[in-house]
Every structure is written in C-alpha cells, then in structure tokens.
C-alpha positions in Angstrom: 11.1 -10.7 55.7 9.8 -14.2 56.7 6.6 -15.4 54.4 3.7 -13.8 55.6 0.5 -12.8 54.1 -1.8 -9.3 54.6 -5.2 -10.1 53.4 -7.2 -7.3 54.2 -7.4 -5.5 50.9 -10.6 -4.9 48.6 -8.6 -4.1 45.4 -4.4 -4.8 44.7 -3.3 -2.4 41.8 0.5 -4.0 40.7 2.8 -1.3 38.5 2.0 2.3 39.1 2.4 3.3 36.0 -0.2 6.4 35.1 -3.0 3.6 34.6 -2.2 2.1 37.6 -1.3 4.8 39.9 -4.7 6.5 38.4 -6.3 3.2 39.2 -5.3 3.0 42.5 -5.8 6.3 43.0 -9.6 6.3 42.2 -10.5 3.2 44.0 -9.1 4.5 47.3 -10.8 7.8 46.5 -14.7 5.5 46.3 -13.6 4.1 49.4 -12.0 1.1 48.5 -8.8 -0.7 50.8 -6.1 -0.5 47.8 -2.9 -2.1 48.0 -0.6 -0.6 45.2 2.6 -2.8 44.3 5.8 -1.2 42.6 9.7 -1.7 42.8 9.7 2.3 42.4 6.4 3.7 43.9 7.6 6.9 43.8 9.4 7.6 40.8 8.5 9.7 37.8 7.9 8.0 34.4 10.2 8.0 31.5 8.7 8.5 28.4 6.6 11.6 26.9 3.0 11.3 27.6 0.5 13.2 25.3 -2.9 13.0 23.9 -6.3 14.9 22.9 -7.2 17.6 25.6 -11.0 15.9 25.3 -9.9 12.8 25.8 -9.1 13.3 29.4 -11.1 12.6 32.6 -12.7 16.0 34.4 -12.0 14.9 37.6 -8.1 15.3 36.0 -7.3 19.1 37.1 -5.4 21.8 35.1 -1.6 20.9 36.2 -1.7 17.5 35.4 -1.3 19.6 31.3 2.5 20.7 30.4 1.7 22.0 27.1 -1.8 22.7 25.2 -1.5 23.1 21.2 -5.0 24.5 19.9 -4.7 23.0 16.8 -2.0 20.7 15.8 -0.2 20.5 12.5 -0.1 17.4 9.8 1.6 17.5 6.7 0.9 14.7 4.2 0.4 15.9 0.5 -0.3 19.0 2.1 -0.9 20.8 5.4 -3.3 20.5 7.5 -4.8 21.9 11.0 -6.6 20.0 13.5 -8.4 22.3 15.0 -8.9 19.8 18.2 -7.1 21.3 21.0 -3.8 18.5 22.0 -1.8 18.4 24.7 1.4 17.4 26.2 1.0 15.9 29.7 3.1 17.1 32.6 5.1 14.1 34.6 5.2 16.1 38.0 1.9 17.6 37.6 0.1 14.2 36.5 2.1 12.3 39.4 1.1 14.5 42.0 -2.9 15.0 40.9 -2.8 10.5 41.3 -1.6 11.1 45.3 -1.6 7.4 47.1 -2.1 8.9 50.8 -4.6 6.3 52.4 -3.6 3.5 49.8 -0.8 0.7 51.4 1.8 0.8 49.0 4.5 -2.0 48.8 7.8 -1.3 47.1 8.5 -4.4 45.9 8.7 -6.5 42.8 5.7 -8.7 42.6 6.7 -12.6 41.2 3.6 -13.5 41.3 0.1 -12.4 40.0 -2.7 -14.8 40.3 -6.8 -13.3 40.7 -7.1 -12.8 44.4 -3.3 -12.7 45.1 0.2 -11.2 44.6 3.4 -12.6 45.7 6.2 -10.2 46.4 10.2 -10.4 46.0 10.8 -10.6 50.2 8.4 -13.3 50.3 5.0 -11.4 51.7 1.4 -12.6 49.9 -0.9 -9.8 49.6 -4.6 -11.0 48.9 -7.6 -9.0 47.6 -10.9 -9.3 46.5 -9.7 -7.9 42.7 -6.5 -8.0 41.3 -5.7 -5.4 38.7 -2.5 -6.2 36.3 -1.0 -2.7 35.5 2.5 -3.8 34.7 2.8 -2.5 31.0 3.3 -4.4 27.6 5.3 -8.0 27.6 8.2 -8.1 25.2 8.3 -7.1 21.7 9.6 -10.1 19.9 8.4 -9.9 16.3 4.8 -8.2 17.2 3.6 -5.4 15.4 5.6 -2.4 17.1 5.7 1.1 17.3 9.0 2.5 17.4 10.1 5.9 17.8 13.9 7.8 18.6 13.1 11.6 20.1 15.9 13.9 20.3 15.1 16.9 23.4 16.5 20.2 21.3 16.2 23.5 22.8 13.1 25.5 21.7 15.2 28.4 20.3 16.9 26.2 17.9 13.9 24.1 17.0 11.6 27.4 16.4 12.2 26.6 12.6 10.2 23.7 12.1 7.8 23.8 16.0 7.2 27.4 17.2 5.4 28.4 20.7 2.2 26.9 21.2 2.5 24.5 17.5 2.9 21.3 17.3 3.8 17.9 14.3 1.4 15.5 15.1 2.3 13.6 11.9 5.1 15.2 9.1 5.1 13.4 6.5 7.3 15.1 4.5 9.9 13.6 2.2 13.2 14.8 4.5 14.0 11.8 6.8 16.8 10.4 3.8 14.1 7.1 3.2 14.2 6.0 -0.2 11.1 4.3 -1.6 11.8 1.0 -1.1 12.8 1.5 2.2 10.0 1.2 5.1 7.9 4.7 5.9 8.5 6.6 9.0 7.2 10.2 10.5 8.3 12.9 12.7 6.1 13.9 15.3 7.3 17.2 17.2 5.8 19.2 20.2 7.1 21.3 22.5 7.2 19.9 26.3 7.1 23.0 28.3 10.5 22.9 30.0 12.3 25.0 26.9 12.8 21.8 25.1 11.0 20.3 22.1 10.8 16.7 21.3 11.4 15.9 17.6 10.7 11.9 17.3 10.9 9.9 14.2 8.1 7.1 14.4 7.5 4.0 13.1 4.0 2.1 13.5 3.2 -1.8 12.2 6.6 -3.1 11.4 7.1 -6.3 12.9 9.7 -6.4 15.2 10.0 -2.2 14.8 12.4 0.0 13.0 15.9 0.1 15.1 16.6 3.1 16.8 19.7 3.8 14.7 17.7 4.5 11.6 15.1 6.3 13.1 18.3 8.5 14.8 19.4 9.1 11.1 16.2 10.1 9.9 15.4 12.6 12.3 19.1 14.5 11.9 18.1 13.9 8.5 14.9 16.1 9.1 16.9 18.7 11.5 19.2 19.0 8.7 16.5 19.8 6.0 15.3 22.6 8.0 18.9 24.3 8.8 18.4 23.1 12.6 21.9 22.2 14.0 22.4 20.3 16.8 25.7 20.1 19.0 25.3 16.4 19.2 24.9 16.3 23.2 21.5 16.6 23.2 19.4 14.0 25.4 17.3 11.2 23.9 14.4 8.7 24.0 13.4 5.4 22.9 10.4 3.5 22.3 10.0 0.3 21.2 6.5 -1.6 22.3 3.9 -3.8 20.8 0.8 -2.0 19.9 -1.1 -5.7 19.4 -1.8 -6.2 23.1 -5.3 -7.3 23.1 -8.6 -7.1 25.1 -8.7 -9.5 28.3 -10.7 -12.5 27.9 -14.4 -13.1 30.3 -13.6 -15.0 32.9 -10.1 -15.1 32.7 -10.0 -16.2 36.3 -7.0 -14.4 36.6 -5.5 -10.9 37.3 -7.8 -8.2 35.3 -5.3 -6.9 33.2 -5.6 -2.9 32.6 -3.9 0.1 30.6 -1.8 -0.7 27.9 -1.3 -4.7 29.5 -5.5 -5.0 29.1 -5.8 -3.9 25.7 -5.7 -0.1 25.8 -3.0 0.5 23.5 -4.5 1.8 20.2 -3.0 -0.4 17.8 -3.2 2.4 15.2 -1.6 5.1 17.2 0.8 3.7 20.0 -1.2 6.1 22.7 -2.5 4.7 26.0 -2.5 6.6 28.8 -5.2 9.1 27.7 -7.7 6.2 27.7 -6.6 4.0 31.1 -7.5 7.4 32.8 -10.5 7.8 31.2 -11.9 4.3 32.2 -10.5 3.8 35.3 -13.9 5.0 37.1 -15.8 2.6 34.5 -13.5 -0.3 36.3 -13.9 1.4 39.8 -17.7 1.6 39.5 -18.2 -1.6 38.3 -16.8 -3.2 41.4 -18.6 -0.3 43.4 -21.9 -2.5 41.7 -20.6 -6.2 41.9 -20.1 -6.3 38.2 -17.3 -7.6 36.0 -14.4 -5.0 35.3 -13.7 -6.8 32.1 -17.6 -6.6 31.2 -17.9 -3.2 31.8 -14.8 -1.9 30.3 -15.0 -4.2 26.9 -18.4 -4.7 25.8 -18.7 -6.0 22.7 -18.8 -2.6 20.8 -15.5 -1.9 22.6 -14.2 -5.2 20.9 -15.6 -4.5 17.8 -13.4 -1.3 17.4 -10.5 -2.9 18.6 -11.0 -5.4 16.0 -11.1 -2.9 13.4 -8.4 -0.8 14.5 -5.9 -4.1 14.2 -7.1 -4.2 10.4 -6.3 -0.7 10.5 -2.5 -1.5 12.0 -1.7 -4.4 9.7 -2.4 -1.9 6.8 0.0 0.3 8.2 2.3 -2.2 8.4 2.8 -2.9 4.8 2.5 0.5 3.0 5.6 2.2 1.0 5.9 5.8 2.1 4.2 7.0 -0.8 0.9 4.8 0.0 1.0 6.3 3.7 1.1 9.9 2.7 -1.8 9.0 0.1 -3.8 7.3 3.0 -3.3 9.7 5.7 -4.1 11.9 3.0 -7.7 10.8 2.4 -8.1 10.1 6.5 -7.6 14.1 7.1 -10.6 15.3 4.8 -12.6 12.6 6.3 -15.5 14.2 8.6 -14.5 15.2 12.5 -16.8 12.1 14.1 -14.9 9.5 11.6 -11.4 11.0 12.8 -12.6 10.9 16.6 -13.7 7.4 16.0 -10.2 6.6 14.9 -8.2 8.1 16.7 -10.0 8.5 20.1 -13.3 6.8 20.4 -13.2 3.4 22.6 -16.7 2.2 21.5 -18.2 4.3 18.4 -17.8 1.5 16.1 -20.0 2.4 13.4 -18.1 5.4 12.4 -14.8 3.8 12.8 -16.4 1.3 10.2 -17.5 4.4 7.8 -14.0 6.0 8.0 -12.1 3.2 7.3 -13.7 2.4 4.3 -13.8 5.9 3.4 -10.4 6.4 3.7 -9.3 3.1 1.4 -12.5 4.7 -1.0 -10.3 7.5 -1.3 -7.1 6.5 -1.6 -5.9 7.1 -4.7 -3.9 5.7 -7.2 -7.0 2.7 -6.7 -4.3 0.0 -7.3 -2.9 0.8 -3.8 -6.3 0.3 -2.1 -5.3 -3.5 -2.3 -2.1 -3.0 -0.1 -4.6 -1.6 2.2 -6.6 -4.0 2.4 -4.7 -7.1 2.4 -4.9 -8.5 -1.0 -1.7 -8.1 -2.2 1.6 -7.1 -0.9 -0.1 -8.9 2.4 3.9 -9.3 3.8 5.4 -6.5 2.5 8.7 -5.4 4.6 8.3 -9.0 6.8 11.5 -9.9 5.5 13.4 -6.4 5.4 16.5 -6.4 6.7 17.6 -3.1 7.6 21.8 -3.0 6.7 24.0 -2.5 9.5 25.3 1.3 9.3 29.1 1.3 9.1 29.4 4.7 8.3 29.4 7.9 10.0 25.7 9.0 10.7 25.5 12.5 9.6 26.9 14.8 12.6 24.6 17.9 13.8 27.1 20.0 13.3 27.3 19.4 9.9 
C-alpha cells in the first residue's frame, strides 16, 4: 500500500492486549472514533489471566470469569484462607465481552508511535487526537523480574494438592528441592476451568529472573512431594517480564502509555490486567472532560503507592527463603484494608504505608527486618549465578 494517511480518529489504541482491547473497547462504547492497531487483532492471548473477583469493572459481565475460588489458600509457616473471593479469567469469554464492532481496526505492526500519530508496517499514517500505547512491557534485560514456569496437569491427577473450587495463591512450602542459599521461589496453583490445573513455580524481584529450567525442576520437585505423577507430555507456560515499569511522566508529549507499558504492573505481585480494566473509564472519561489521561489516572496518591510498592519489590528481591516465609507470614495476620492496600488498592496509600511497616514490625527473627529494609544484605543474589543443569531433571514418571 502506497503511503497514505487516515486522520479522522478521536483516539488510536496500538496492541490489543486485554488493556488495550478494553481500552478501545470503552472509548468506542462513549462515542469516541477509535482506531485499534495490532499484527493479530483477533487472536486470543497466551498467558493465564487472574486476579481478585472485586477488583474487576461492573460493566465486566459474568463470562468474562473461567473459575471463581471463594477463598484462596496460602501456606507460609502455616495455612491460611483468604476469605476474598479470586478468580481465574476466561480468554474467550473476556475477548468476546471487549467486541471492536464500530472501532477501525488495522492489522498491522505499528513502527511508529509518536502523540497524535502511528505509523504502520505497509506505510499508512494514522493520526488521532490521543494516542494510547498498549503494547506490553519492553525487554527484560537485568530489571527486577517476575518469572514463573506453569505446567497444565489434568485436574484428576492434580486433586492432591488443588481440589474443585481451591486454589495456591502462594505455597510456600519447603518442596521445590531449593536449598537455603539458593534464591526463594513459590508455587502458585488454580484450577482453569477446561479440566486442567495450572501449577506455576514463581519467582518475584530477581534481577534478570530465575531461568525457566530451575523453576521447571522445582515445580516436578513439588508434584513429586505430593505423589502427583506426570507423563512428561504435559503443556507449559513461561513468563518472564519486568515488574519495574513505571508511571508515565506529565507532559510526556508523547504516546500515553497504558496497562502494564504505563505503569500498571504491581511491582509486588506481577498482576496487571485486573487494574488496566478497572481504569480504563477513568482514561475514557477524562478525555470525555478535556482533561489529562496521565492526570487522572496517576495522581499523586497513585504515585505514592507505586513508590512504595517498589520498596516493597526490592525487598523481595533479596530475601533467603526462610526470610520470605517469615515476611509473608506477618503480611497474612495483617488487617483486610492493609492486605487490599497491598495487593489491590491503586491509591490507598496510607494503609499501604501502615502495612508495610507492620509487616517488617513483625517479622521476626528482628535481625532480618534489615534485609527488608535495605540495610544490609542490600545485593543479596545480584551476583548469583544459577549452574548450568547437566543432569537429568527428575522425570514425572519417577
């Protein structure tokens, strides 16, 4: 196609990813003329979505949910219930609830991505009055990462460890074959609503991330510890992703950047999605009132927690296993408001300050509070080189 340029577009959303698609899909819904950029508009998205039923949007309807667990399981010294309804998000259903009918949808690959226009692969310039950045994280490099190998096992054979309707937001148990000076992990296991449950060991603050083929070990490590048996031809997922990414200046002059690209990926938890849908009528609406996106979607109280929440992820970063189970320990008996303020709350900055210094206050042996806080082991596991594994990983089967 010879260069050309449509110009006729109130908002251009680039990457439908489930912030962008959502995006796009709300601001044609207020009315808006919405061009929506994307190599593959149409297909659905790989990884496993899942958050906090609350934390969703109303205007979200019932199929968009594969899975609901009423109250999710975490073991650290001990076990504990959440009793805060989660869920596990359906790929169809949330695809088809973010319908693009009356937006124009280009599938293409955008090489450009300045404030009022987008350049496409075949050469055509879209312009707009707003350009919203949608395009996921930038590359890892040595950031702070979450990284996290799941293994898709049939529900039958995982019903030892994740029965119907239960869920492991966080195990901390002592099976994944870590020794102590190695760096922590987790499992994290829910079921996904197709007769499959995801069991996915997780890492969160390591620089550059835990490779794939440890956390592979660790979780047939945890299968193992539980009698579950695998044949070995079982389908798998990888993450790997910054959790860093931070808010969008002010006046940028530039593409707004939104979802996990504009600073919605919690840098304590590696969870996005949950919050881009839940703001993107705050971005919509401020345009509806000639406002600032970036105003209205980071006030400083929203800065303030994401500030906090990075002190939060460099902790996690250097702690020994035994420090993390201690820590997430004292987190879980903190009150429901200072756990929502962690884990879910975009602006409620006073509690998240209360609940993070509660949870060092009660960390205990107190000489560890230090790691927590910075003032000593500040680099633990920066230099941890994680050896090469020549030998046979443990088979399923064995």
């Amino acid at each position: 196609m010879s260069d050309s340029a449509v110009s006729d577009f109130d908002i251009a959303v680039v990457g439908l990813g489930p912030a962008g698609r959502a995006l796009a899909h709300r601001a044609m819904l207020a009315g808006f003329r919405v061009a929506a950029v994307d190599p593959r508009p149409d297909r659905l998205w790989p990884p496993t979505f899942s958050c906090w039923v609350d934390e969703l949007p109303r205007w979200l309807p019932a199929e968009a949910i594969a899975v609901r667990i009423p109250a999710p399981t975490v073991w650290t010294t001990t076990e504990h219930r959440i009793e805060r309804p989660y869920c596990v998000l359906s790929k169809p259903g949330l695809h088809a609830a973010l319908p693009l009918d009356d937006a124009t949808v280009f599938a293409a690959r955008a090489t450009e991505v300045g404030a009022h226009e987008v350049e496409l692969a075949d050469g055509v310039k879209l312009r707009a009055a707003t350009v919203f950045d949608t395009r996921g994280l930038p590359p890892l490099g040595q950031r702070r990462a979450a990284s996290a190998h799941g293994i898709f096992v049939d529900a039958d054979t995982a019903a030892p460890m994740v029965a119907d309707g239960e869920g492991l937001l966080l195990d901390w148990r002592p099976e994944n074959g870590a020794g102590p000076e190695e760096p922590p992990s987790f499992l994290y296991a829910v079921p996904l609503g197709d007769g499959t449950v995801i069991f996915e060991e997780t890492s969160l603050g390591l620089r550059g991330g835990m490779p794939q083929r440890e956390l592979r070990r660790r979780t047939l490590e945890r299968l193992a510890a539980h009698g579950i048996r695998l044949t070995g031809d079982e389908p798998s997922e990888a993450a790997h992703y910054p959790l860093d990414q931070p808010p969008p200046r002010r006046g940028a002059g530039r593409a707004i950047p939104f979802g996990s690209r504009g600073g919605m990926m919690h840098p304590c938890t590696g969870y996005s999605v949950a919050d881009s849908l839940a703001l993107v009528d705050t971005a919509v609406d401020a345009l509806r009132a000639g406002r600032d996106p970036i105003e209205a979607l980071w006030p400083w109280q929203a800065r303030l927690v994401y500030w906090m929440r990075t002190r939060g992820l460099y902790g996690l970063g250097r702690l020994t296993t035994d420090q993390s189970i201690a820590m997430f320990e004292a987190f879980f008996t903190e009150s429901e408001r200072g756990q929502r303020a962690l884990l879910s709350a975009h602006d409620d900055y006073a509690a998240l300050g209360a609940v993070l210094f509660n949870t060092v206050a009660h960390t205990w042996p107190f000489r560890w509070r230090y790691d927590l806080v910075g003032w000593t082991n500040r680099d633990r596991w920066s230099d941890y080189d994680f050896p090469a594994v020549t030998e046979r990983l443990p088979h399923p089967t064995d």
